[in-house]
C-alpha atoms as an extended CHARMM CRD file, in Angstrom:
* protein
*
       151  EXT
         1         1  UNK       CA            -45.5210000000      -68.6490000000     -206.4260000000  PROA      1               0.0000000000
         2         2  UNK       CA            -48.6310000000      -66.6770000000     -204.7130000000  PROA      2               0.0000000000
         3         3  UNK       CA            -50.0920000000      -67.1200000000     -201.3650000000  PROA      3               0.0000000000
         4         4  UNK       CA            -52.8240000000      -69.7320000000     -202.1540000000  PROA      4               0.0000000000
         5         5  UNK       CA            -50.0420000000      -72.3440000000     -204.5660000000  PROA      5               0.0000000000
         6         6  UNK       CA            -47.6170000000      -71.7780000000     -201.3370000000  PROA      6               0.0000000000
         7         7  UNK       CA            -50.3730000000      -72.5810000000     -198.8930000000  PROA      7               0.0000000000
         8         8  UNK       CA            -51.1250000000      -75.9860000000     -200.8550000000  PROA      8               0.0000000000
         9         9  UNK       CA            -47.3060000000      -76.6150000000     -201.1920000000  PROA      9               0.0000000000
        10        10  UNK       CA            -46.6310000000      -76.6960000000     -198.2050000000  PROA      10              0.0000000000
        11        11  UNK       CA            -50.0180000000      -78.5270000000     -196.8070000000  PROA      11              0.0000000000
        12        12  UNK       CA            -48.7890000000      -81.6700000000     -199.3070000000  PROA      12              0.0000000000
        13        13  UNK       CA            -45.1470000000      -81.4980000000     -198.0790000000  PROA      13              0.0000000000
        14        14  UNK       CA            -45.3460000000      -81.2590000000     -193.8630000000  PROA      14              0.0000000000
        15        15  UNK       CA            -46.5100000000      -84.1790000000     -192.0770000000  PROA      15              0.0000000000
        16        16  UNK       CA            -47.0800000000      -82.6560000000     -188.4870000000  PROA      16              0.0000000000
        17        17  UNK       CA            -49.0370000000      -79.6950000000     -187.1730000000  PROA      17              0.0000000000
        18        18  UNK       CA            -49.5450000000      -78.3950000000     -183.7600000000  PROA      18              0.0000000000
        19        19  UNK       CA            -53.2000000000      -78.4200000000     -182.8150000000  PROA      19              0.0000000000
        20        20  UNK       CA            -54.5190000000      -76.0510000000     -180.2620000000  PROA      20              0.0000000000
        21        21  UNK       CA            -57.2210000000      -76.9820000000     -178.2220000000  PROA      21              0.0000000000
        22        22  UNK       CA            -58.6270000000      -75.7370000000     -175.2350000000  PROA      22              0.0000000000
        23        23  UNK       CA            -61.6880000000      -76.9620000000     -172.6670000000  PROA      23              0.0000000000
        24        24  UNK       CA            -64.9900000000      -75.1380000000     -172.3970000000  PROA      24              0.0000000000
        25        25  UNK       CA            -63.2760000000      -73.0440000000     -169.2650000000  PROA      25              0.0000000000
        26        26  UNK       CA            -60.4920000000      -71.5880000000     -171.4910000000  PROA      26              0.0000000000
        27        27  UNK       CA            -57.3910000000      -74.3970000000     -170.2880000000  PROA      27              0.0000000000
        28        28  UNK       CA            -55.2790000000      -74.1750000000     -173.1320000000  PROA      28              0.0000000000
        29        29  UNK       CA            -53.9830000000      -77.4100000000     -174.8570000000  PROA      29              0.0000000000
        30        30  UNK       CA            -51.5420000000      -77.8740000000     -177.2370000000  PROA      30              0.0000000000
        31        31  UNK       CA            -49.9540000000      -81.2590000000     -179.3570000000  PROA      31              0.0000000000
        32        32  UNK       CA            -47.9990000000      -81.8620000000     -182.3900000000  PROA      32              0.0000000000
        33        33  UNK       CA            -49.8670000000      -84.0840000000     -184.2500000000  PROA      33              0.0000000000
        34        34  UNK       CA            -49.2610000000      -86.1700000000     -187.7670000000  PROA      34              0.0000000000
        35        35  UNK       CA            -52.4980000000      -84.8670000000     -190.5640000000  PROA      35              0.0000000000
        36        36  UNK       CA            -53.1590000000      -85.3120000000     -194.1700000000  PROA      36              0.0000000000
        37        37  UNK       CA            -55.0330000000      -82.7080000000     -196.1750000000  PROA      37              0.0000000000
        38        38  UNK       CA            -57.6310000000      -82.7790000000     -198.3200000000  PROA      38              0.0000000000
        39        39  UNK       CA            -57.7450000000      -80.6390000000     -201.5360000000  PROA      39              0.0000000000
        40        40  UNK       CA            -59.7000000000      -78.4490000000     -199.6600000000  PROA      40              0.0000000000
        41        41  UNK       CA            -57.2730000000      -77.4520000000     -197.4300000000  PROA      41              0.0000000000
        42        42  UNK       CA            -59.0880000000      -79.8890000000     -194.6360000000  PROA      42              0.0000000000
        43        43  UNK       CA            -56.6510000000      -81.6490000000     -192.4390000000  PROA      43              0.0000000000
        44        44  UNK       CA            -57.7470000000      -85.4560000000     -191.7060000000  PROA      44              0.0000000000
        45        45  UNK       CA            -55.8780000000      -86.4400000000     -187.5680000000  PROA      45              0.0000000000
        46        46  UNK       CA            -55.9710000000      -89.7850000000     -185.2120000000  PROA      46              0.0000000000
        47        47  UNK       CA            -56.4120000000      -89.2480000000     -181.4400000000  PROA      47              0.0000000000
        48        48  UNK       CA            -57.5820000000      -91.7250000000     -178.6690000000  PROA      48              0.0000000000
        49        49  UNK       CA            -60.5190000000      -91.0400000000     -175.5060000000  PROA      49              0.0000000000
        50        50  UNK       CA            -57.8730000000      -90.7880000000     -173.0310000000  PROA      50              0.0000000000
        51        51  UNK       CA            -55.7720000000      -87.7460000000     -174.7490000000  PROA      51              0.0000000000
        52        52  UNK       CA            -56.9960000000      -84.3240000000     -173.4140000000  PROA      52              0.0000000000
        53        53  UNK       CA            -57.1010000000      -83.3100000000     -176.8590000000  PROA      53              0.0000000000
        54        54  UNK       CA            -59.9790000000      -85.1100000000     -177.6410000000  PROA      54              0.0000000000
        55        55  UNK       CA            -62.0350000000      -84.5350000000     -174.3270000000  PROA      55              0.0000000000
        56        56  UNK       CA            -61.6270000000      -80.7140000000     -175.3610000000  PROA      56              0.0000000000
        57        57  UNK       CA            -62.5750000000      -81.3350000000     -178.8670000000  PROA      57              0.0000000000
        58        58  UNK       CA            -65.5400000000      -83.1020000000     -177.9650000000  PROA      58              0.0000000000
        59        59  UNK       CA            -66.7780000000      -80.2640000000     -175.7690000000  PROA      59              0.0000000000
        60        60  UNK       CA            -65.4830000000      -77.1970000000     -177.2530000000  PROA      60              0.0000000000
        61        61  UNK       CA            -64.7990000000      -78.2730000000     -181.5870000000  PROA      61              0.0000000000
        62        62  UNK       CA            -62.5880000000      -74.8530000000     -181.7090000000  PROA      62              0.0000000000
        63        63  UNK       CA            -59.3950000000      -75.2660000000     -182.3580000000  PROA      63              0.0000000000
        64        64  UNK       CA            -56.2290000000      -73.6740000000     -184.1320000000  PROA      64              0.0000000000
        65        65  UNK       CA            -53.3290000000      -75.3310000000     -186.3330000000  PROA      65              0.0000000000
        66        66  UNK       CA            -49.6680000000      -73.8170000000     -186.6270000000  PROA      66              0.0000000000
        67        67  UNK       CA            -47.8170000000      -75.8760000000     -189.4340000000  PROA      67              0.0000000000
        68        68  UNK       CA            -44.4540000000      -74.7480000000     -189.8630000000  PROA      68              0.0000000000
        69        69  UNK       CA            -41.7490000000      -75.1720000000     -192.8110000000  PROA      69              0.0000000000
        70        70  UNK       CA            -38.4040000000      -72.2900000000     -192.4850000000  PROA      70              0.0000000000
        71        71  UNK       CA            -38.7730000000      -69.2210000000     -193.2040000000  PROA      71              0.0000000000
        72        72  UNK       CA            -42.7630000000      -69.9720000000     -193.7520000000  PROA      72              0.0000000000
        73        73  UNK       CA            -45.7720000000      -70.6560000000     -191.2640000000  PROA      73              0.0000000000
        74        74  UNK       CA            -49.4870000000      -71.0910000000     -191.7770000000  PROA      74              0.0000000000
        75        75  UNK       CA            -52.1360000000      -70.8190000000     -189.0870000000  PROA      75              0.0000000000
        76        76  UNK       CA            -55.5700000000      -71.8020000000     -189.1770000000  PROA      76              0.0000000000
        77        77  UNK       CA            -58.5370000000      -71.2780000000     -186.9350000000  PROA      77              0.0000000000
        78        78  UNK       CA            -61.4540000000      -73.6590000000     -187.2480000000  PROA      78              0.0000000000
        79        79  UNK       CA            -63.1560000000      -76.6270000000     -186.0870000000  PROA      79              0.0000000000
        80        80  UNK       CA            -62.9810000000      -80.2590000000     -185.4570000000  PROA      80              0.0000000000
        81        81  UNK       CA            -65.1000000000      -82.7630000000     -185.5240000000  PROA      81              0.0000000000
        82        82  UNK       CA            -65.4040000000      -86.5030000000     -184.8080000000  PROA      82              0.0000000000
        83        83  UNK       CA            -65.7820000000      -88.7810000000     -187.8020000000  PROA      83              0.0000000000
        84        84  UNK       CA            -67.7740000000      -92.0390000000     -187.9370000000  PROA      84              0.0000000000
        85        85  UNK       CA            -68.6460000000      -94.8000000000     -190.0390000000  PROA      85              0.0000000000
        86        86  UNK       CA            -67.6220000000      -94.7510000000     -193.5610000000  PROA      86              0.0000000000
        87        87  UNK       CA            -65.9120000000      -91.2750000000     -193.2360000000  PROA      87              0.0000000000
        88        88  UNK       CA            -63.9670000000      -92.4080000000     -190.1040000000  PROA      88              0.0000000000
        89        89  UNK       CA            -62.5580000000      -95.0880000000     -192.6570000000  PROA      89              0.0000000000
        90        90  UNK       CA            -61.8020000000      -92.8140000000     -194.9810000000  PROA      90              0.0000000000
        91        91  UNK       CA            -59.6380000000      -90.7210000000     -193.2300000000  PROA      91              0.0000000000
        92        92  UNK       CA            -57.8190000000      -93.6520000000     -192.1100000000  PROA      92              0.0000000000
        93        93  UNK       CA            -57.0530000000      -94.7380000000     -195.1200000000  PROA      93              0.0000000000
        94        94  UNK       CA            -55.3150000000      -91.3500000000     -195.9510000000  PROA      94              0.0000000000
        95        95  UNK       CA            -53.5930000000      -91.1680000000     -192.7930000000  PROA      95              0.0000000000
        96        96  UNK       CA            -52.2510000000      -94.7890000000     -193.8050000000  PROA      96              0.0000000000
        97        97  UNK       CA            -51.6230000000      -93.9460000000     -197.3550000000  PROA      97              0.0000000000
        98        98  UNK       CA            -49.4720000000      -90.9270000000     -196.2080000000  PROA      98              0.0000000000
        99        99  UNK       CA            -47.6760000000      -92.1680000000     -192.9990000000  PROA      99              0.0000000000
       100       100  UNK       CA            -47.7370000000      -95.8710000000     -193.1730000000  PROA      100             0.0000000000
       101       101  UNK       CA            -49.1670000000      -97.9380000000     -190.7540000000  PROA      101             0.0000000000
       102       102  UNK       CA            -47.1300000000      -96.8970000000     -188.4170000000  PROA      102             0.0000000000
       103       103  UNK       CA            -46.6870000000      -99.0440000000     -185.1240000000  PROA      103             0.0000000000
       104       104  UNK       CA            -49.8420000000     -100.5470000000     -185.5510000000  PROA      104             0.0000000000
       105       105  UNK       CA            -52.2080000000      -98.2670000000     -183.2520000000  PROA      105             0.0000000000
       106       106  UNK       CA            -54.3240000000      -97.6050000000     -186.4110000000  PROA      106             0.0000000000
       107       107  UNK       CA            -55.8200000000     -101.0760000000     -185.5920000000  PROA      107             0.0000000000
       108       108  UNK       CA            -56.8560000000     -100.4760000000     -182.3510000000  PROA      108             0.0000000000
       109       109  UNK       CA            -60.3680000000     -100.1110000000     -181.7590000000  PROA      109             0.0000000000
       110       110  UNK       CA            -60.3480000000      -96.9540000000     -179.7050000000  PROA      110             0.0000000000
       111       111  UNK       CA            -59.0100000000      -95.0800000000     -182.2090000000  PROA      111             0.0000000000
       112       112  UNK       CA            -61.0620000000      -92.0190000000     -182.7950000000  PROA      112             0.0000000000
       113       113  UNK       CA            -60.8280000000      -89.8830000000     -186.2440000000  PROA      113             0.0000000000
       114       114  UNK       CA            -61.2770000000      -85.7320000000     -186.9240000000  PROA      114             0.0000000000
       115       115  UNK       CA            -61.7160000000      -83.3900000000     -189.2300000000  PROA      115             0.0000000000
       116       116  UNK       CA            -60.3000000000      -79.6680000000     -188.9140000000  PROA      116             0.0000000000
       117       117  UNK       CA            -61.7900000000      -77.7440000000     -191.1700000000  PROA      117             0.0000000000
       118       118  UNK       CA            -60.2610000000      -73.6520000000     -191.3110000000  PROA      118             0.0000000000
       119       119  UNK       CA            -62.4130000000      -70.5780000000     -190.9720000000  PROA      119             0.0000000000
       120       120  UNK       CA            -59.6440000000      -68.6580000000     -190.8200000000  PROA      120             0.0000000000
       121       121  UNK       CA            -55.9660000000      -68.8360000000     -192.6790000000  PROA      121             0.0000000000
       122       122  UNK       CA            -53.0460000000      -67.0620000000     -192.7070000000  PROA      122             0.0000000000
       123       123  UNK       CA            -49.7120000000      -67.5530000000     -194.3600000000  PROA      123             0.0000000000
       124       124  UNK       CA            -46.1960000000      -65.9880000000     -193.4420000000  PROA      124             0.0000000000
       125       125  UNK       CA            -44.8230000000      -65.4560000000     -196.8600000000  PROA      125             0.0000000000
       126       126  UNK       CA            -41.6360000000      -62.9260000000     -196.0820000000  PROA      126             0.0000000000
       127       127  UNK       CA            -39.9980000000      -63.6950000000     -193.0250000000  PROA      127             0.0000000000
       128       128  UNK       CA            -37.5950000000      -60.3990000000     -193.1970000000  PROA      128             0.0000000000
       129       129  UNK       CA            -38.5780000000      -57.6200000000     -190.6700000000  PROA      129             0.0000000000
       130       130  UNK       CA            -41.2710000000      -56.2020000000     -190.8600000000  PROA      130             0.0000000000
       131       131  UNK       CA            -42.5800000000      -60.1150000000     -191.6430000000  PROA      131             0.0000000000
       132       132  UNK       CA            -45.1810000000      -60.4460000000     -195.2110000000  PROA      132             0.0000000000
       133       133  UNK       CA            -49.0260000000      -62.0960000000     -194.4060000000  PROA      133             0.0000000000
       134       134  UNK       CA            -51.5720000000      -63.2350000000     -196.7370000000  PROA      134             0.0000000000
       135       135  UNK       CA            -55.0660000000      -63.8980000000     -195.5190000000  PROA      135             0.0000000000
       136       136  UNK       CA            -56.1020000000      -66.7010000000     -197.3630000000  PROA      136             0.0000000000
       137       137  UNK       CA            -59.5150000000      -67.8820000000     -195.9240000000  PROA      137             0.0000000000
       138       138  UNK       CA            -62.0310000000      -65.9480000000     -193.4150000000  PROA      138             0.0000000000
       139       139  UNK       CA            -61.6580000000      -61.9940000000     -191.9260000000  PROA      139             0.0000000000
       140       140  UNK       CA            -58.0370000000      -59.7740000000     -192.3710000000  PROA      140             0.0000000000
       141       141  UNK       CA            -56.3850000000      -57.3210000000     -194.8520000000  PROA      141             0.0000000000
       142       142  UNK       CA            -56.4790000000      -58.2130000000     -198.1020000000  PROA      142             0.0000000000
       143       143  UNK       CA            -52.8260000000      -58.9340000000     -200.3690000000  PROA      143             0.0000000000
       144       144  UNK       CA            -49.7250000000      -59.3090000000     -198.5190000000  PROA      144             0.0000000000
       145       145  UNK       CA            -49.5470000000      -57.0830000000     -195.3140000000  PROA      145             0.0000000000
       146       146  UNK       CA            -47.7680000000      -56.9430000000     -191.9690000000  PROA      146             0.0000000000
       147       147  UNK       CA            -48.4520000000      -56.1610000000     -188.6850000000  PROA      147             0.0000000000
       148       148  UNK       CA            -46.1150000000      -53.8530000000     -187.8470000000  PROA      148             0.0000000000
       149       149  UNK       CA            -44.8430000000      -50.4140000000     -188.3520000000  PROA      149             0.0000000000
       150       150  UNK       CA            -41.7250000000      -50.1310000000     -190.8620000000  PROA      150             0.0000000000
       151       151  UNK       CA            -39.0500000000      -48.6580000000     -189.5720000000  PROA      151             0.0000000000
C-alpha cells in the first residue's frame, strides 16, 4: 500500500485526533478530539465557546493534528475555521453519521462546527529505527525519508 492509500486508510478507520492549538501569544493548547474526514483529507470537529480550543481558533485558525494508529502516525499542519449555516449542518450530519448522536450535546444550540483543512502532511510509514516519512501534502523531501542518520 503507498503513502497516499495508507494516509486515507487510516483517516476512514480512527475516530479521534489530537488538535493543537495555540493563542495569538504562543500558549500552547492541546485536546483529543472525535473528526470525520472528507475525501479530501479535510477533517469535519464539534467544540463549544467556553473550550479554550475554540477561543484560540477563533483568533489564531493555525493549528496541527496528530492521529495515531500502531506502528503508524500522521501529522498535519493547517487551519481551522468556523462553519455556519448550511455547511455547519453539514458537518453535523457527518459527525452524527459517523459517531452517533452521542449524549445528545449535538442538539445544543451552542454548539459550534470547524473545518481543518492540511497545508502540510506527513505520514510515519516504517516505525523501525531510523523511522520511514512520506510527505504527502505541502514543503519536505520527496519519497520515503527519515530524519536521522543510519547507523
Amino acid at each position: 500500500m503507498d503513502a497516499e492509500e495508507l494516509f486515507k486508510k487510516l483517516l476512514k478507520e480512527n475516530s479521534l485526533c489530537v488538535l493543537a492549538t495555540a493563542t495569538l501569544s504562543g500558549k500552547p493548547e492541546a485536546a483529543t478530539i472525535e473528526y470525520v474526514p472528507d475525501e479530501q483529507g479535510n477533517l469535519y470537529f464539534e467544540t463549544f465557546p467556553t473550550y479554550r480550543k475554540y477561543a484560540n481558533l477563533k483568533s489564531n485558525p493555525q493549528s496541527s493534528v496528530v492521529i495515531t494508529q500502531d506502528p503508524h502516525t500522521i501529522q498535519m499542519d493547517g487551519s481551522a475555521i468556523e462553519l455556519e449555516g448550511k455547511d455547519a449542518e453539514a458537518a453535523k450530519q457527518r459527525l452524527i453519521a459517523k459517531h452517533g448522536m452521542g449524549s445528545g450535546y449535538y442538539e445544543d444550540s451552542d454548539i459550534k462546527f470547524f473545518r481543518f483543512t492540511p497545508t502540510w502532511t506527513r505520514i510515519l510509514v516504517e516505525a523501525k529505527w531510523p523511522p520511514k516519512y512520506v510527505v504527502i501534502q505541502g514543503n519536505g523531501p520527496k519519497g520515503i525519508h527519515t530524519l536521522h542518520k543510519s547507523s
